[in-house]
C-alpha positions as CSV (number, residue, x, y, z in Angstrom):
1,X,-27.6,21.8,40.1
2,X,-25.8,20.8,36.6
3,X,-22.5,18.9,36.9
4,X,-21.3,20.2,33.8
5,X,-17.3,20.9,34.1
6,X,-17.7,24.0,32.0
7,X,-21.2,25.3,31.7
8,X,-20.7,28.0,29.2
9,X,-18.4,26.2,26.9
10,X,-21.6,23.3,26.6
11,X,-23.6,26.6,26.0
12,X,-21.3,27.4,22.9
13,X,-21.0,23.8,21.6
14,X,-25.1,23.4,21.8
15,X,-26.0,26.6,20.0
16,X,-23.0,25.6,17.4
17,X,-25.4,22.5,17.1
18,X,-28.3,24.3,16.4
19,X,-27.0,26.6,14.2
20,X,-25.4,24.1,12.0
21,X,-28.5,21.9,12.6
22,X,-30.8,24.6,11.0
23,X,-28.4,25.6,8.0
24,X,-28.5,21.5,7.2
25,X,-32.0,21.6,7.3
26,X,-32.4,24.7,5.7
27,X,-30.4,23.5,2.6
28,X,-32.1,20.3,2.0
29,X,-35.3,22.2,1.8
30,X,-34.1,24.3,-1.0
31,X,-32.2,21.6,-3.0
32,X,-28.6,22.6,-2.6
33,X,-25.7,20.5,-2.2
34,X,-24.4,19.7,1.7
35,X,-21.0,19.1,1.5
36,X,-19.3,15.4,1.5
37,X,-17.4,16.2,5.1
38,X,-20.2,18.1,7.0
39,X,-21.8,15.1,8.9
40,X,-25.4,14.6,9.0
41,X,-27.0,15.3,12.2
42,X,-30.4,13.8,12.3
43,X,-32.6,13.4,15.8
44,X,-30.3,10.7,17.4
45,X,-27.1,12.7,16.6
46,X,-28.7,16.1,18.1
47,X,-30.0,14.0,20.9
48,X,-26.5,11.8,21.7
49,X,-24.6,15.7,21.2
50,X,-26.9,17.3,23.4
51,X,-26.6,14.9,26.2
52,X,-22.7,14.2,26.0
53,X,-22.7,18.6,26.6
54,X,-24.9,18.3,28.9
55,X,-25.4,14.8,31.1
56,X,-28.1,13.1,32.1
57,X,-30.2,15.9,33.1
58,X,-31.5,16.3,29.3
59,X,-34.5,14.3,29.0
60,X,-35.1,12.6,25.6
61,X,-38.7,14.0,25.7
62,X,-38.0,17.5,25.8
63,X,-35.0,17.2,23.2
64,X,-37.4,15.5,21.1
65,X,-39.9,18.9,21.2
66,X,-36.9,21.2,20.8
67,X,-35.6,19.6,17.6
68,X,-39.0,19.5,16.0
69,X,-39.8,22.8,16.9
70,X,-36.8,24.1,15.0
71,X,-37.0,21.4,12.3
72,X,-40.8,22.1,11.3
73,X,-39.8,26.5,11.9
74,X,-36.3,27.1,11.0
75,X,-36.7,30.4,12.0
76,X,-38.3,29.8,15.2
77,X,-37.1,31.3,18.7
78,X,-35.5,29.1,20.7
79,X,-33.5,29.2,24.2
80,X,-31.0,26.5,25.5
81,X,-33.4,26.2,28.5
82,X,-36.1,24.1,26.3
83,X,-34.1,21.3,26.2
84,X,-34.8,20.8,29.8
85,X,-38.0,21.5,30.3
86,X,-38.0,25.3,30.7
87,X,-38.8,28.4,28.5
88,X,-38.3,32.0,29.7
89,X,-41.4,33.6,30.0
90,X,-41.3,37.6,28.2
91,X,-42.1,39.5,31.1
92,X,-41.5,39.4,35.0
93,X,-44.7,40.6,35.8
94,X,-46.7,38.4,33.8
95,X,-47.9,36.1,37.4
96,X,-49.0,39.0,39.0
97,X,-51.8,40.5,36.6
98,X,-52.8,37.1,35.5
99,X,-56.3,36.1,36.5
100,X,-56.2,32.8,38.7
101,X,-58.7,30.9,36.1
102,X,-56.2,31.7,33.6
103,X,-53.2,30.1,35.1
104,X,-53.3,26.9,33.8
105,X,-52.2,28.6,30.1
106,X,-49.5,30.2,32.0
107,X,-47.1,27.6,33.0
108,X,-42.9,28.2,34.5
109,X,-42.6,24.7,33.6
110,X,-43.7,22.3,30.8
111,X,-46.4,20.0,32.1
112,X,-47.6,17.1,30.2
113,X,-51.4,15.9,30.6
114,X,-51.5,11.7,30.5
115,X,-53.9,10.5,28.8
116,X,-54.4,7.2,26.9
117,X,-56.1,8.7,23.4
118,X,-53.1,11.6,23.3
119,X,-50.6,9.5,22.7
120,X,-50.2,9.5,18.9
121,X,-48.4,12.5,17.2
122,X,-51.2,15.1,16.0
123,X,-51.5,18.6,14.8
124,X,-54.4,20.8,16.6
125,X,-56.7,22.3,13.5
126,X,-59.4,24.2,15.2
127,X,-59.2,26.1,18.4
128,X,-62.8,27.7,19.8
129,X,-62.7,29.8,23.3
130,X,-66.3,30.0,24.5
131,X,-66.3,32.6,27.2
132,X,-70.2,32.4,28.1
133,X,-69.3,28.9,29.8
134,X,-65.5,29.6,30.5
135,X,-63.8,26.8,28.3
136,X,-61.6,26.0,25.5
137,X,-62.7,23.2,22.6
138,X,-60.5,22.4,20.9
139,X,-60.3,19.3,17.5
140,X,-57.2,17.8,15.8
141,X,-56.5,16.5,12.8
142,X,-56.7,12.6,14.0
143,X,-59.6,12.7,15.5
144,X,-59.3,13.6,18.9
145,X,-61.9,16.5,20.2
146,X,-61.4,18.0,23.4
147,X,-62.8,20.8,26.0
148,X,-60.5,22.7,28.6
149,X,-62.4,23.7,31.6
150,X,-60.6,26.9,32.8
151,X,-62.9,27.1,36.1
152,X,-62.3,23.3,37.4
153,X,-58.8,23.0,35.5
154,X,-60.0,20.0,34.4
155,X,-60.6,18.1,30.2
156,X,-63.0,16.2,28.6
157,X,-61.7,14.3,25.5
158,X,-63.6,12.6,22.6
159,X,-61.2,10.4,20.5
160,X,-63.4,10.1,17.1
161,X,-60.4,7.7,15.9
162,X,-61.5,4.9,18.1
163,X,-64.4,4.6,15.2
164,X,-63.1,5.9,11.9
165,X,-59.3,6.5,12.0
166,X,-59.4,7.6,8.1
167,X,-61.3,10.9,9.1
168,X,-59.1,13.9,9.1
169,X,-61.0,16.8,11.6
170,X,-60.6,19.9,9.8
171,X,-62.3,22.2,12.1
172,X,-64.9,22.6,14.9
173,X,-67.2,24.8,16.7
174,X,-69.6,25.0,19.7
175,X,-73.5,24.7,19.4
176,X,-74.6,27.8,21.9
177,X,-78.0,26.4,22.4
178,X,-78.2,22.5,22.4
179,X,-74.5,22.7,24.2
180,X,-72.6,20.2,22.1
181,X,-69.9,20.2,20.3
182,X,-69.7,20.4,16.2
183,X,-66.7,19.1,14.2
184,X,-66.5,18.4,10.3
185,X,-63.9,16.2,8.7
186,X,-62.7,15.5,4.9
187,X,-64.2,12.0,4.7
188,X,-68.1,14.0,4.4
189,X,-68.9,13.7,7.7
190,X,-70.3,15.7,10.7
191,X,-69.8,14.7,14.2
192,X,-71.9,16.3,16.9
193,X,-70.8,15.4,20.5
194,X,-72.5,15.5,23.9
195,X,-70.1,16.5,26.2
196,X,-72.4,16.6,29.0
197,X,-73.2,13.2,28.8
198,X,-71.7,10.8,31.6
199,X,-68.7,8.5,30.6
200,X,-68.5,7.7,27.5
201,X,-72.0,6.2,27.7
202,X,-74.1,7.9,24.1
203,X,-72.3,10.4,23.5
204,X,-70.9,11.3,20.0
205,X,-73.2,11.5,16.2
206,X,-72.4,11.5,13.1
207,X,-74.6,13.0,10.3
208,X,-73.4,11.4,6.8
209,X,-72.7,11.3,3.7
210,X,-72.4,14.8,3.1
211,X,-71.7,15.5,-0.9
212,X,-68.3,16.6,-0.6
213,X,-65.4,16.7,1.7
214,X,-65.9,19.5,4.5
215,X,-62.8,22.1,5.3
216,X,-64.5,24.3,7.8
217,X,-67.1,24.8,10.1
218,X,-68.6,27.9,12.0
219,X,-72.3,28.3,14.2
220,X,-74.1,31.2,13.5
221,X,-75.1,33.0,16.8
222,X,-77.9,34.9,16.3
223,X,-80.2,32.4,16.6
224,X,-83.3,32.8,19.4
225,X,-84.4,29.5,19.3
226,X,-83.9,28.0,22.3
227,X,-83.8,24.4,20.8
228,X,-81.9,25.2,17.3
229,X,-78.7,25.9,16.6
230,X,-77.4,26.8,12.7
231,X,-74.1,26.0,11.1
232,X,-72.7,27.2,8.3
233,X,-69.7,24.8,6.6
234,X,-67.6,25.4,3.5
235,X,-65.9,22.0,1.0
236,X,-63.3,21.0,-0.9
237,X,-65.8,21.9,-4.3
238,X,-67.0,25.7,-3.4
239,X,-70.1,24.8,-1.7
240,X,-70.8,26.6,1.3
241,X,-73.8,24.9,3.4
242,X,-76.5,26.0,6.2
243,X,-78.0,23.2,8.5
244,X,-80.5,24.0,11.1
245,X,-80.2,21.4,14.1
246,X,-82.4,20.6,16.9
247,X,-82.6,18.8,20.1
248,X,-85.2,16.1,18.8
249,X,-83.1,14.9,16.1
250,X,-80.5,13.7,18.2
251,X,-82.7,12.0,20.4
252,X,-80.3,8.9,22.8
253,X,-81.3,5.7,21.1
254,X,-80.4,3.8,24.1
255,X,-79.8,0.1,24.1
256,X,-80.6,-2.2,27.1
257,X,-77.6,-4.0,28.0
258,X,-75.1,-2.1,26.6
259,X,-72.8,0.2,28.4
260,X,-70.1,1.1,26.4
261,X,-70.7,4.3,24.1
262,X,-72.0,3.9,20.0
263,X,-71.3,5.9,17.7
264,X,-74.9,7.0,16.1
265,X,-75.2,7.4,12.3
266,X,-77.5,9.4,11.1
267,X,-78.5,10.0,7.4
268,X,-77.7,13.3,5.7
269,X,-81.2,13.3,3.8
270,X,-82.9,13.4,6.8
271,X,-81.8,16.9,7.7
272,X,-82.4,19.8,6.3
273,X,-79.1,21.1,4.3
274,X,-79.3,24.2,2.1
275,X,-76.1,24.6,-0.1
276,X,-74.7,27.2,-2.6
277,X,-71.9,27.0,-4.8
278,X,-70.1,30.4,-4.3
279,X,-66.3,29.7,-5.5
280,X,-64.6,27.0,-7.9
281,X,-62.1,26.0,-5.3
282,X,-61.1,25.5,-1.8
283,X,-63.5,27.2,0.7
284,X,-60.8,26.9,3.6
285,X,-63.0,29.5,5.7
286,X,-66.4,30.3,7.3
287,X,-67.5,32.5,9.1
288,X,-70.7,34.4,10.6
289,X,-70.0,38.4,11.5
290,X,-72.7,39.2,13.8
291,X,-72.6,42.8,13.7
292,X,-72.9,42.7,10.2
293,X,-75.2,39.9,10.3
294,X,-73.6,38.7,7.6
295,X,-71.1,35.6,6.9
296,X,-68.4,35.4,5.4
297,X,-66.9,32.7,3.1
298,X,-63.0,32.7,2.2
299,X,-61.7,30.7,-0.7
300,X,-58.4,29.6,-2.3
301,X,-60.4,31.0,-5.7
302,X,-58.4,33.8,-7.3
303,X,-61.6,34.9,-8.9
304,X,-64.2,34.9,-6.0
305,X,-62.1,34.6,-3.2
306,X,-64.0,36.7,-0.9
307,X,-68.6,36.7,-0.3
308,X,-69.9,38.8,2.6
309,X,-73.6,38.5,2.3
310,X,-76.6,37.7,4.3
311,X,-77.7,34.3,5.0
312,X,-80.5,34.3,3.0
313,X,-78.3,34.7,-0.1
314,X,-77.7,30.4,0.8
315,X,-81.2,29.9,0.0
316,X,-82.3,32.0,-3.6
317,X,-79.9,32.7,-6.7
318,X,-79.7,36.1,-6.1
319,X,-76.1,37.8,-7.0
320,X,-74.1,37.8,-4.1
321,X,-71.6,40.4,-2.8
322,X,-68.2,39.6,-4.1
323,X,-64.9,41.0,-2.9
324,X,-61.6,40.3,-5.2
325,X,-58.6,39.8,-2.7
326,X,-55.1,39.0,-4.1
327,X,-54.6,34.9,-4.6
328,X,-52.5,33.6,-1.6
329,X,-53.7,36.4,0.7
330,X,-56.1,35.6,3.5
331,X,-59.0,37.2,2.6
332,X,-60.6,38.1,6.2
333,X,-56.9,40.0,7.2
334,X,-57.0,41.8,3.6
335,X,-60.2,42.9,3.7
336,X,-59.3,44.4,7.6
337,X,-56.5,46.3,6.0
338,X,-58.0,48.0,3.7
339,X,-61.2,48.4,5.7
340,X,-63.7,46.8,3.7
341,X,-67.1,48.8,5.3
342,X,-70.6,47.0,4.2
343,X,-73.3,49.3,4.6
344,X,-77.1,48.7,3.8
345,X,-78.9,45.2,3.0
């Protein structure tokens, strides 16, 4: 229990706090003038305020996520509870329907997994759930990738960083048929990871130089080879490329005496890369549409912003199908809206 002489008046004080924490913040981000006699309140003056109202139960940890949370969303929901440790969950019988694998999303109480590579400050970019095999994978921007086992509550992590901290991971998917994990990052580089394999003992590739920096990455699942998988990718020019990948090329080139997991390199001209310019900017998103058997291609072009085509369209110079969606609009949720329907080859 809380020794706090007056509970409700620290209540009052804090949200004070937070309210005159956000109009701070949200007047330095649009340039006006903060008065000479309103004080500053930066982390350690919201931390040392929050703790005088409160005592030593407020850990500096979860003040720490509460004050970014409101200072990277100013308009984000908060409760008081978050500052220690607690968030309110929207409905009471939430527990009760939920599915015992899925508990481990589903948490009363803020947990933190320890772990030596998650250390570091990082932003997630790409976020894949693969049902068939009941995990998460998930890759962030410096380098770390990781897969959430929903059956054995249990993670395996990849930190990329350990071998080329300049990469930014930009996005990442999962090969259905070889069973590894695909990830593409703005210094031209692929990296395909083995998460089967034992350790860290030969476990991660990377397939470079690629041409350009890469922005997105997506697998195409229609494939019935049992030992290929095909991934589509979009860069930072308007390219959007198509690699076919096997088992044999990423044969374990295993070296006696050595336990400790290399990084293989593997040259780009070796593999077979198909590539298409289709926009004259950004292409921030891939993607394949299976019951279309299409893919789609989003890009920050205000001219061709949007291609839905067939595959095939990668390899000739045949006209592709071109949709023209509004610049600064995501092109896959406009196109939903106004119930974009292709019909016929």
């Amino acid at each position: 229990t809380l020794e706090v002489p007056d509970f409700k008046d620290a209540l009052k004080q804090f949200q004070i706090l937070v309210e005159k924490t956000v109009a701070q913040k949200t007047k330095e981000r649009l340039g006006l003038h903060i008065e000479d006699d309103d004080e500053m309140i930066d982390y350690d003056k919201f931390y040392t305020t929050t703790q005088t109202l409160f005592g030593p139960e407020v850990k500096d940890h979860n003040v720490k996520a509460f004050f970014r949370k409101i200072n990277n969303n100013l308009d984000a929901r908060t409760e008081w509870c978050e500052i220690f440790g607690y968030f309110i969950g929207e409905s009471d019988g939430t527990s009760s329907q939920t599915k015992d694998e899925n508990a481990i999303f589903l948490l009363s109480e803020k947990q933190q997994i320890p772990h030596a590579v998650l250390k570091r400050q990082d932003v997630i970019t790409s976020i894949v759930k693969v049902p068939r095999l009941n995990f998460t994978v998930t890759s962030s921007q410096k380098g770390v990738l990781t897969i959430f086992d929903n059956q054995r509550k249990s993670f395996f992590v990849y930190p990329f960083y350990f071998y080329q901290d300049t990469d930014w991971i930009t996005g990442c998917d999962f090969l259905h048929q070889l069973k590894f994990v695909v990830a593409v990052t703005t210094e031209r580089t692929i990296i395909v990871w083995d998460y089967k394999s034992k350790g860290r003992q030969n476990n991660g590739f990377i397939i470079k130089p690629m041409e350009n920096g890469l922005l997105c990455v997506c697998t195409v699942t229609k494939s019935d080879d049992l030992a290929k998988d095909t991934i589509l990718m979009g860069d930072d020019k308007g390219y959007v490329y198509l690699l076919n990948v096997t088992a044999d090329q990423f044969g374990l080139k295993r070296c006696k005496g050595k336990k400790e997991s290399q990084l293989q390199a593997l040259d780009s001209k070796t593999f077979n890369i198909v590539k298409r310019k289709l926009h004259d900017d950004w292409v921030v998103k891939v993607k394949y549409i299976s019951e279309l058997n299409c893919f789609g291609s989003c890009s920050s072009d205000s001219i061709h912003s949007f291609i839905l085509d067939d595959i095939k369209r990668l390899k000739d110079n045949l006209p592709v199908k071109e949709f023209s969606v509004p610049k600064g609009v995501n092109a896959f949720t406009y196109c939903a809206k106004a119930k974009v329907i292709v019909t016929g080859g």
